[in-house]
Phi, psi and omega in degrees: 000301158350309197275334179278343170269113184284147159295196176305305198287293180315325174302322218266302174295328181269359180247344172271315178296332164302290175287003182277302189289337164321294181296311179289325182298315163301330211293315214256331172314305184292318178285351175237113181274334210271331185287306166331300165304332183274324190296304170318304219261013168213044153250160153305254199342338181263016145118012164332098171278012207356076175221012161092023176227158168251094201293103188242000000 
């Protein structure tokens, strides 16, 4: 049961590596606008109305 319970210290490495890729993630959104744009603009979440237009 012990190998199926992560410890402490493994929570603690995967929750700094989870926001570390967060924090990296914000950092190239903000500095690349073109990226942003392309994420935005082929996600739902970027204003899809799927009906195959895009409010723009």
């Amino acid at each position: 049961m012990k190998s199926i319970i992560p410890s402490w210290g493994e929570i603690g490495r995967e929750t700094v590596i989870i926001m570390a890729g967060a924090l990296l993630a914000a950092v190239i959104l903000s500095r690349l606008p073109a990226v942003r744009d392309f994420i935005q603009s082929n996600t739902a979440f970027g204003g899809c109305n799927c009906d195959g237009t895009t409010p723009h």
